[in-house]
C-alpha positions as CSV (number, residue, x, y, z in Angstrom):
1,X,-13.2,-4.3,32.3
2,X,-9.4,-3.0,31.1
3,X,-9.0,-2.2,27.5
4,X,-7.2,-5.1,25.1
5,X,-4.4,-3.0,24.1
6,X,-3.7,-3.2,20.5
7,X,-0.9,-4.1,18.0
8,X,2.2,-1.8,17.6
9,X,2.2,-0.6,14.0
10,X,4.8,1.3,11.4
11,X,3.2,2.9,9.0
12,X,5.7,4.5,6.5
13,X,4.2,7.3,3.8
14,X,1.4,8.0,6.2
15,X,0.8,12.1,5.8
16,X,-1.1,11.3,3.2
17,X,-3.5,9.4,0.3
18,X,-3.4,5.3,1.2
19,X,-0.6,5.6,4.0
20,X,-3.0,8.0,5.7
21,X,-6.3,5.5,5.2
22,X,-4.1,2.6,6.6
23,X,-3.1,4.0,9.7
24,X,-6.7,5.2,10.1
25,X,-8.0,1.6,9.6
26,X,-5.3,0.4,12.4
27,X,-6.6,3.1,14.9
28,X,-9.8,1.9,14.2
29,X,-8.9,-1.2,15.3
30,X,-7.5,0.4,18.6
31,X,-4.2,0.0,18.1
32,X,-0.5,2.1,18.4
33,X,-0.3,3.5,15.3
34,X,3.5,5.3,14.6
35,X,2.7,7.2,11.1
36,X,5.8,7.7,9.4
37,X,6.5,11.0,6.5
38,X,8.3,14.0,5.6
39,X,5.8,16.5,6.1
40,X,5.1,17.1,10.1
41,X,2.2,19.3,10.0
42,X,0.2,16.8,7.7
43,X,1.6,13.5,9.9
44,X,0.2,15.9,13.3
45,X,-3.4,16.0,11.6
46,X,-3.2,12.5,11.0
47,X,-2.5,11.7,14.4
48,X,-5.3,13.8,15.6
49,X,-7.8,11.3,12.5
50,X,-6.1,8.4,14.2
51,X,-6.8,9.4,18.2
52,X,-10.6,10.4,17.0
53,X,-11.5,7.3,15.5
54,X,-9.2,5.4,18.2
55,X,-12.0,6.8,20.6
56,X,-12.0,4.6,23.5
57,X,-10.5,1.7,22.2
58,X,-7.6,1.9,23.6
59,X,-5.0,3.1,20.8
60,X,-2.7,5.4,20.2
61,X,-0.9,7.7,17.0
62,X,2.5,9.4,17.3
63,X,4.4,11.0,14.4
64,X,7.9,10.5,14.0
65,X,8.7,12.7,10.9
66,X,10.9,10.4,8.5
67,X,12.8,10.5,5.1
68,X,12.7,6.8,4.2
69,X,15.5,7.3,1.8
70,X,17.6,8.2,4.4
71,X,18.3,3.8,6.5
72,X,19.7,5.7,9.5
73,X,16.7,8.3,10.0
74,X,14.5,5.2,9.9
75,X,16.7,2.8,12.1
76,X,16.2,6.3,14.4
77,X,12.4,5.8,13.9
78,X,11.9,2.7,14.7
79,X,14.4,3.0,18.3
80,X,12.0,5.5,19.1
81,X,8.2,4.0,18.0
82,X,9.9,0.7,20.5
83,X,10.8,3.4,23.2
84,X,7.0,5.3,22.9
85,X,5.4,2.6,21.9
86,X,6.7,-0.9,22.6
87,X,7.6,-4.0,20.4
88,X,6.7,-3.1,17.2
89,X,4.0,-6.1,15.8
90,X,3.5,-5.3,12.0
91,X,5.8,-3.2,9.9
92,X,3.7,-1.4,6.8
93,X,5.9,-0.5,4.1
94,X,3.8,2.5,1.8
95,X,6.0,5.5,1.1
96,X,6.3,6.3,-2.3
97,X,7.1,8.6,-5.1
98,X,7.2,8.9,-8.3
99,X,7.2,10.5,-12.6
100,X,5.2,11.1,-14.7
101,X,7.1,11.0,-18.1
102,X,8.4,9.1,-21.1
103,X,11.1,7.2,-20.3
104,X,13.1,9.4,-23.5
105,X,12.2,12.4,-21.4
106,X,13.7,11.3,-17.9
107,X,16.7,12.2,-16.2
108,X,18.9,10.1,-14.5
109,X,19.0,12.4,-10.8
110,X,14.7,11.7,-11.1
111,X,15.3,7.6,-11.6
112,X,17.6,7.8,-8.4
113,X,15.2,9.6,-6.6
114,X,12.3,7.3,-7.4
115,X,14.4,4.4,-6.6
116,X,15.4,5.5,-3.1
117,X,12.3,6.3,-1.7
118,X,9.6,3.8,-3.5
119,X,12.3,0.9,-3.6
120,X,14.9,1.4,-0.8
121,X,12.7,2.7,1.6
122,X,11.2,-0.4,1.5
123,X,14.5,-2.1,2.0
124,X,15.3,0.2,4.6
125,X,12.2,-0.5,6.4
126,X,12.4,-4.2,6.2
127,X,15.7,-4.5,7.4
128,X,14.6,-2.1,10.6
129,X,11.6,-4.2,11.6
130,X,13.7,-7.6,10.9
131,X,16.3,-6.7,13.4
132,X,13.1,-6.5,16.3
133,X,11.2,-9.0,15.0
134,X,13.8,-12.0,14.4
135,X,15.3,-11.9,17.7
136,X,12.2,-12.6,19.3
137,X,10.3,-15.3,20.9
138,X,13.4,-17.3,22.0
139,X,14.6,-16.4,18.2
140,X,11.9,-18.5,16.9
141,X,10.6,-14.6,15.3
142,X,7.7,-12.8,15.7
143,X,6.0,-10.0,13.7
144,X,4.4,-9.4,10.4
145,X,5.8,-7.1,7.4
146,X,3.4,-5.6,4.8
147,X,4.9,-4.1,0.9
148,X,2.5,-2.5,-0.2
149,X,2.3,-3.0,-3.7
150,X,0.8,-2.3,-7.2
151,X,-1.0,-4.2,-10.1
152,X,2.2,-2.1,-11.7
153,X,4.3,-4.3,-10.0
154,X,3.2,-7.0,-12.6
155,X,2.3,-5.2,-15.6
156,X,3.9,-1.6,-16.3
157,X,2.3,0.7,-18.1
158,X,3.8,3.9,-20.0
159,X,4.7,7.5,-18.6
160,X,5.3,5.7,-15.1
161,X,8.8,3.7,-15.8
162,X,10.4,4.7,-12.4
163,X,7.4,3.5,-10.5
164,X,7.0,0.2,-12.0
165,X,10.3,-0.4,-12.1
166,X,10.2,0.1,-8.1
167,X,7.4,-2.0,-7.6
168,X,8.6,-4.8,-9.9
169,X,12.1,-4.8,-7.8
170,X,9.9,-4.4,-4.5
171,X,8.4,-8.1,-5.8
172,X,11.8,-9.6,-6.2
173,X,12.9,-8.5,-2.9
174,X,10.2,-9.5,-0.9
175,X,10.4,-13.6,-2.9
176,X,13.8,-13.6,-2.1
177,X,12.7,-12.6,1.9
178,X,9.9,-14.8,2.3
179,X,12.5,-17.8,0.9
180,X,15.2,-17.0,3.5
181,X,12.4,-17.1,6.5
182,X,11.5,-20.0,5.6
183,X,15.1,-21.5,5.2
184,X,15.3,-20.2,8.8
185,X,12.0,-21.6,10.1
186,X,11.1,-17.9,11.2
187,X,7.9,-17.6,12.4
188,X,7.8,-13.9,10.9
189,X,5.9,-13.3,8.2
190,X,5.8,-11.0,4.8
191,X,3.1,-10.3,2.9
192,X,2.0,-7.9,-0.5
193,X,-1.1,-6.1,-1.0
194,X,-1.2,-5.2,-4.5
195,X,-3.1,-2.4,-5.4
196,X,-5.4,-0.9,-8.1
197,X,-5.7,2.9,-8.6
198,X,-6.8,5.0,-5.7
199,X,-8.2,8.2,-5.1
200,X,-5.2,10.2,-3.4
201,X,-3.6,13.5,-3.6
202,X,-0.2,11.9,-5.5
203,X,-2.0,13.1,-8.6
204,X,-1.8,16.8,-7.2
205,X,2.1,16.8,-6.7
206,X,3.6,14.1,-8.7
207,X,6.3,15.5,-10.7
208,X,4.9,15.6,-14.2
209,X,6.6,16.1,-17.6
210,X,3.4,15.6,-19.6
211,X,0.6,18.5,-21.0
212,X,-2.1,17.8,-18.2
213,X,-2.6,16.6,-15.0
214,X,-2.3,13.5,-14.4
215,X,-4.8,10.8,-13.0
216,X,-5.0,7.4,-11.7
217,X,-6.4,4.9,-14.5
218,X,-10.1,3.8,-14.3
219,X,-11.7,2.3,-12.4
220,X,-10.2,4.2,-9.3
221,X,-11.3,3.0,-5.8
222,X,-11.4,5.0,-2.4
223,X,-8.1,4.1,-0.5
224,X,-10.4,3.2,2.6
225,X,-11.0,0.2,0.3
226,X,-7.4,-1.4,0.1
227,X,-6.7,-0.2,3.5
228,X,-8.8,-2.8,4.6
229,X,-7.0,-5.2,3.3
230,X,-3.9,-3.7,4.6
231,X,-5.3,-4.2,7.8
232,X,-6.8,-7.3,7.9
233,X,-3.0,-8.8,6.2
234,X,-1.4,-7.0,9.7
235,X,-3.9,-8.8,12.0
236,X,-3.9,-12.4,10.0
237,X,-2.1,-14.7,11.7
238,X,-1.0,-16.2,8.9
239,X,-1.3,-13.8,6.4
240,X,-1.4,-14.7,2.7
241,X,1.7,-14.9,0.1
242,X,-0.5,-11.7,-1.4
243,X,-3.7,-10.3,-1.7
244,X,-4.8,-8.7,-4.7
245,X,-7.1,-5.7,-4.2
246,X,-10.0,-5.2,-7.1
247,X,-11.4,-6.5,-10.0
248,X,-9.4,-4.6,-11.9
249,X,-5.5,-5.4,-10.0
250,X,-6.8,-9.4,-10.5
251,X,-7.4,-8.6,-14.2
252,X,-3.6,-7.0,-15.0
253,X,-2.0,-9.6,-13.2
254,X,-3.4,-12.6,-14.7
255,X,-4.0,-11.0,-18.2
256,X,0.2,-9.9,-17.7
257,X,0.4,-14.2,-17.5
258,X,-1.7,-14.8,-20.3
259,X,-1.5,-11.6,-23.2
260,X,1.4,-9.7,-22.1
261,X,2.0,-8.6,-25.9
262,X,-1.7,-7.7,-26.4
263,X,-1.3,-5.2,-23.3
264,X,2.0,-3.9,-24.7
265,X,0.3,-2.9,-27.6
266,X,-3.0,-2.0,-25.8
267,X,-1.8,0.8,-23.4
268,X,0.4,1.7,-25.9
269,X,-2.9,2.8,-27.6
270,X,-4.9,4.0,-24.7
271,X,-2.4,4.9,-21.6
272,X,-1.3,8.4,-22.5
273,X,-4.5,9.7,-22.4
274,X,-5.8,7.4,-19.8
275,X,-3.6,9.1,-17.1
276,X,-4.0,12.6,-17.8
277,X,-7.0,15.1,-17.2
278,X,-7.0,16.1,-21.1
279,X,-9.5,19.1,-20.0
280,X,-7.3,20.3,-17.2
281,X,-3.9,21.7,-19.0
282,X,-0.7,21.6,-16.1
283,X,-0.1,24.8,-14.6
284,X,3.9,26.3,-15.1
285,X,4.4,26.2,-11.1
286,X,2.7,22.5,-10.4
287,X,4.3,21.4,-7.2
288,X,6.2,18.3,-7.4
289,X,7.0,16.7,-4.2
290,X,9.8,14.4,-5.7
291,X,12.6,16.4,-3.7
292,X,10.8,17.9,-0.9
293,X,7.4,17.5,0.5
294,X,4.3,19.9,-0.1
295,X,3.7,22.1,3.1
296,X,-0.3,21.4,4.5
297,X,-2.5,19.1,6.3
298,X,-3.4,17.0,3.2
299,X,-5.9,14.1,3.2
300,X,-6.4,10.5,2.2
301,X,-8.4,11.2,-0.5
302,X,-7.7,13.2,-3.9
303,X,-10.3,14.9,-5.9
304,X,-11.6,12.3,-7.5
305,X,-14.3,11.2,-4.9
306,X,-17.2,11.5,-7.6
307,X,-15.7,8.8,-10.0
308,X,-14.5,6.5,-7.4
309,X,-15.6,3.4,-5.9
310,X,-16.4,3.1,-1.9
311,X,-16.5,-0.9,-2.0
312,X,-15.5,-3.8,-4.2
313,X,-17.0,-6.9,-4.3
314,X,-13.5,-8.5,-5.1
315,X,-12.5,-7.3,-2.2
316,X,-15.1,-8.6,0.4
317,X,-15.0,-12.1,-1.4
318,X,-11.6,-12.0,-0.9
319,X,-11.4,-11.4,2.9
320,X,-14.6,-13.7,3.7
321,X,-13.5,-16.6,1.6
322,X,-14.9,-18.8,4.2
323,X,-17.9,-18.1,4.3
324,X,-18.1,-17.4,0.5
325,X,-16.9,-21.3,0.5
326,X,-19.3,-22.4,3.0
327,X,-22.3,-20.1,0.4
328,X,-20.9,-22.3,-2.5
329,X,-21.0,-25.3,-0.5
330,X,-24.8,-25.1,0.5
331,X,-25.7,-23.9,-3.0
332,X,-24.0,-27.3,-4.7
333,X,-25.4,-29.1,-2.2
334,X,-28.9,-27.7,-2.6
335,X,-28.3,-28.3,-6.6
336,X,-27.0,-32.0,-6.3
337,X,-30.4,-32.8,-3.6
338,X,-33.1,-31.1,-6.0
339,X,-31.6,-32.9,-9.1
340,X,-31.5,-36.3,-6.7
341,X,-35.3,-35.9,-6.1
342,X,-36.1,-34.8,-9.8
343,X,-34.0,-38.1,-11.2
C-alpha cells in the first residue's frame, strides 16, 4: 500500500521556540513541511527534527531561509515551496519579535522593527498564500491560513508595548479578512490560535531594556502544547473563528471583557517583576536578535522545562469537544434517570 501523501505547509518563524514545535507536529502528521526563518543553520536542524519524526510517513521539510519583513523575499518563498513542494494547503503565520521595555524607554527605529516582522510579516504572508489559494478550485478557493496569536492580543500587559500592539493589529487584520471571504463566498479559510506563555528561547535574545532577564509570565506551557492546536486548526476542515490555548489565555481574554480596569491596575502591580528573572541580573553583551538573528542550532524549548506544563486540560477539552459533549450528555442523562426512579 502507497503512502497518503500529506498537506503542503508554510511555516514562517520556524528555526526556533513554537515555529519549530509546529512544523514538528505537521511532520508528524507526515506532511511537506517548508520551515521558514533567518537563521539557516538552525532552520537545517529543524529540517533534520522534521524528516526523523516524518519517519515513514511519507513527509517531507525543506528550509527556505526567509526575512518576513522583507514581501518580495517571501513572495520568493512561497514560488519556491510550490516549485519543491506543490500547492501549498495551510499557510502558518508565527514569526515574531519583539522588546522588552517601558514604553518611555523605546525608540522609534525598535517600534518599526517590531511592527515589520510580528505585524507585516503576517500581512506579507497572507497576501502570498491568498494569491495560491483564491484562484483555486474553479476560483471557488481552497486552503487554510493560521495567525498565530497571543492572549496579548486581547489584553496587553506592560514592558511588551510593541508586541501587543502587533498582535492586537494582527486581530484587526485577520476580522477584516475573514469578512471579505465571506463577501466572496471563498471557500478558504482563516483562523487564530491564541496563545498563553511558552517555554522558548525568545527569552534568551529578546532585546531587553530592563535589569534582568526576562521571562514568560506563569503559568508557562511547553510549545509542543499549542502546537497541537496549531495543527489540528491546519487539518480542520472547517477550522474555528479561534481557538484559545490554556486556562490561563481563556482567563485574560474573558477577564479583558469583563475587568479590563482591574487588570490595568493589576499588572500594573505585579507585571514588572512577573517577567523578569529578579535572581539572574542581564549580562552587558545579551544578544538581541531584533536586527539580526543569533548564529546556532537552537531548539523549541527555552530553559524553563522544570516550571512548565507538558499538557492542559483546556486544551484537550477544547479539541475533543464532542466527545466531552457526548460525556456530558450521558452524565445528565444518567442524573435525570436516577432522580426519575427516586421520585
Amino acid at each position: 500500500m502507497g503512502v497518503t501523501r500529506g498537506k503542503v505547509v508554510v511555516v514562517t518563524g520556524a528555526s526556533a521556540g513554537l515555529g519549530r514545535a509546529i512544523a514538528q507536529g505537521f511532520a508528524k502528521r507526515g506532511d511537506r513541511v517548508a520551515l521558514l526563518a533567518r537563521n539557516p543553520e538552525a532552520l537545517q536542524a529543524a529540517v533534520t527534527e522534521c524528516k526523523i519524526l516524518a519517519g515513514d510517513r511519507g513527509g517531507e521539510a525543506i528550509a527556505i531561509p526567509t526575512d518576513v519583513s522583507d514581501a518580495d523575499a517571501v513572495e520568493r518563498a512561497a514560488a519556491e515551496v510550490e516549485r519543491q513542494l506543490g500547492p501549498i494547503d495551510v499557510w502558518v503565520n508565527d514569526a515574531m519579535v519583539s522588546v522588552f521595555s517601558p514604553v518611555k524607554e523605546m525608540e522609534a527605529a525598535d517600534y518599526k522593527r517590531v511592527t515589520e516582522v510580528t505585524y507585516l510579516g503576517y500581512v506579507y504572508g497572507t497576501l502570498a498564500a491568498l494569491r495560491r489559494m483564491l484562484p483555486r478550485d474553479g476560483g471557488r478557493g481552497q486552503g487554510t491560513i493560521v495567525q498565530i496569536g497571543s492572549a496579548l492580543s486581547y489584553r496587553s500587559i506592560p514592558l511588551q508595548s510593541a508586541y501587543c500592539a502587533c498582535k492586537h493589529a494582527i486581530n484587526g487584520f485577520t476580522d477584516s479578512l475573514r469578512c471579505e471571504l465571506y463577501h466572496d463566498r471563498s471557500n478558504v479559510q482563516v483562523t487564530t490560535v491564541q496563545m498563553p506563555a511558552m517555554n522558548t528561547v525568545q527569552f534568551d535574545w529578546v532585546k531587553n531594556r530592563m535589569p534582568y532577564m526576562t521571562q514568560p509570565v506563569p503559568p508557562i506551557y511547553e510549545p509542543e502544547v499549542a502546537a497541537r492546536v496549531v495543527v489540528a486548526a491546519g487539518h480542520a476542515r472547517r477550522p474555528r473563528r479561534e481557538y484559545w490555548v490554556g486556562a490561563p489565555t481563556v482567563e485574560a481574554i474573558v477577564g479583558q471583557r469583563f475587568v479590563p480596569g482591574l487588570l490595568d491596575r493589576y499588572l500594573g502591580k505585579t507585571g514588572y517583576d512577573s517577567q523578569q528573572l529578579m535572581d539572574e541580573p542581564k549580562p552587558a553583551n545579551a544578544p538581541s536578535n531584533l536586527y539580526d538573528y543569533i548564529p546556532g542550532v537552537h531548539s523549541a524549548r527555552g530553559k524553563f522545562d522544570g516550571r512548565s506544563k507538558q499538557s492542559s486540560v483546556q486544551v484537550t477539552a477544547s479539541l475533543n469537544r464532542g466527545w466531552v459533549a457526548v460525556g456530558m450528555g450521558v452524565v445528565l442523562a444518567g442524573v435525570a434517570m436516577m432522580r426519575r426512579r427516586s421520585a
